[in-house]
DRENDO-1510 file (C-alpha; in Angstrom, 1 decimal, always signed):
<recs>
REC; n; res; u; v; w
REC; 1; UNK; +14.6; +43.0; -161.0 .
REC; 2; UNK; +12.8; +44.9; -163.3 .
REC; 3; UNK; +13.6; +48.5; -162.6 .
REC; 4; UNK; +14.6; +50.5; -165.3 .
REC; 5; UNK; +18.5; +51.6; -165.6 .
REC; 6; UNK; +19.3; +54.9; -166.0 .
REC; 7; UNK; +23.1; +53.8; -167.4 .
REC; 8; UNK; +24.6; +50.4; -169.1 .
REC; 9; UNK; +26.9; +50.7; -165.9 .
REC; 10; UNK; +24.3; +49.2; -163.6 .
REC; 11; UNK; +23.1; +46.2; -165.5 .
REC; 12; UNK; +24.8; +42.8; -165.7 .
REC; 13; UNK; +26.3; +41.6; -168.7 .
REC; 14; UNK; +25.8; +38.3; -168.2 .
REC; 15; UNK; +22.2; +38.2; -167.6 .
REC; 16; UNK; +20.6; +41.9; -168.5 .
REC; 17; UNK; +19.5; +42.4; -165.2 .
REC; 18; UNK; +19.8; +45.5; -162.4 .
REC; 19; UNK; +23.2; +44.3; -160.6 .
REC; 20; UNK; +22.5; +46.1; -157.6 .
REC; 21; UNK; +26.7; +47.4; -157.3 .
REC; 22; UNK; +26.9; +49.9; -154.6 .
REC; 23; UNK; +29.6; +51.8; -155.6 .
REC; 24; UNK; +27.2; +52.6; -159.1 .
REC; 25; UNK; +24.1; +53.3; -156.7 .
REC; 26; UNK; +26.5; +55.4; -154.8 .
REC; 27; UNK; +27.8; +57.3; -158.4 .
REC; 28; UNK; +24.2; +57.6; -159.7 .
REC; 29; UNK; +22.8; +58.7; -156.7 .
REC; 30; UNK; +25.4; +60.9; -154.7 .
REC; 31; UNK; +24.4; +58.9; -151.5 .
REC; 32; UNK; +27.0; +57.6; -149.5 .
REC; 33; UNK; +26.8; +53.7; -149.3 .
REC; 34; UNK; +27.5; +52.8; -145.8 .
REC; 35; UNK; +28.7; +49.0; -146.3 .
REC; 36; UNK; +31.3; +48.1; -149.4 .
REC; 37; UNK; +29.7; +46.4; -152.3 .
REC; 38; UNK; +28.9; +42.5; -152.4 .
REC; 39; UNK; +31.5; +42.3; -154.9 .
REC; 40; UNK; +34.4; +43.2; -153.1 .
REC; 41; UNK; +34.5; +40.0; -151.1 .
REC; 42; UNK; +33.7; +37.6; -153.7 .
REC; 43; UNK; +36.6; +36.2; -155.7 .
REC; 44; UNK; +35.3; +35.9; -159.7 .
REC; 45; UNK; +37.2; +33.0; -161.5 .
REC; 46; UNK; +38.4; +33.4; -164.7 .
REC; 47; UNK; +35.8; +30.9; -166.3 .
REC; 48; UNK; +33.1; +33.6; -165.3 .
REC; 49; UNK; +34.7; +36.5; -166.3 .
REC; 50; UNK; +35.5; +35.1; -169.5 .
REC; 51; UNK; +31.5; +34.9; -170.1 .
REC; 52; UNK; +31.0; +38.6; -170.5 .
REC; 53; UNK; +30.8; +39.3; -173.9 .
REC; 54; UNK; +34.1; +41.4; -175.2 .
REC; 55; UNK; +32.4; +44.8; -175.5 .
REC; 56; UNK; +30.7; +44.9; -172.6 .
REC; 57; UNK; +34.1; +44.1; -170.2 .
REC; 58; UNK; +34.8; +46.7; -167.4 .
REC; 59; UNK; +31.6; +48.5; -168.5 .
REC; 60; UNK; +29.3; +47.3; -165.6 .
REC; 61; UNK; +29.5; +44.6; -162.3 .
REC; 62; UNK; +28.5; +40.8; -163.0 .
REC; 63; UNK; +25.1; +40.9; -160.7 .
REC; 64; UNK; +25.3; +38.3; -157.3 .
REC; 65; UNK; +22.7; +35.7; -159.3 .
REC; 66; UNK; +25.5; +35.7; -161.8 .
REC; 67; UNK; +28.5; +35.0; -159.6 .
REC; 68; UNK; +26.3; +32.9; -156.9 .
REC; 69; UNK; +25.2; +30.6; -160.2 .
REC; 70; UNK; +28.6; +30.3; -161.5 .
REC; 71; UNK; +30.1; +29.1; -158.1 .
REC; 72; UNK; +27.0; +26.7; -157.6 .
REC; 73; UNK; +27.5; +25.2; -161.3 .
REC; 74; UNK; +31.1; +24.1; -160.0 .
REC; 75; UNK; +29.6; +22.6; -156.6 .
REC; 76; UNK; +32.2; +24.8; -154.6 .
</recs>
């Protein structure tokens, strides 16, 4: 994931990487996602949430590396 972002909106704050949201593609773009976002079926626990630095919270989507990583690290 090495594309360059044309906003801080679509990069994760965790890790710095593209988070692929599609409700920002769908903003940036003007094209009409067809399927909801990832992130809208994926419950984020407070432990990962609480990871995301302080000025970058409700600036951009934790990517699904982030939030698969977290939920692997807890062996759910």
């Amino acid at each position: 994931m090495t594309a360059r972002a044309n906003s801080e909106s679509n990069i994760c704050p965790l890790c710095g990487h593209i988070n692929h949201c599609a409700m920002e593609i769908e903003r940036e773009s003007g094209i009409k996602q067809t399927e909801p976002c990832w992130c809208t079926a994926v419950k984020f626990d407070a432990d990962l949430l609480d990871r995301v630095p302080p000025e970058k919270r409700n600036l951009a989507c934790i990517c699904a590396a982030c939030a698969t990583r977290s939920v692997a690290s807890k062996g759910l």
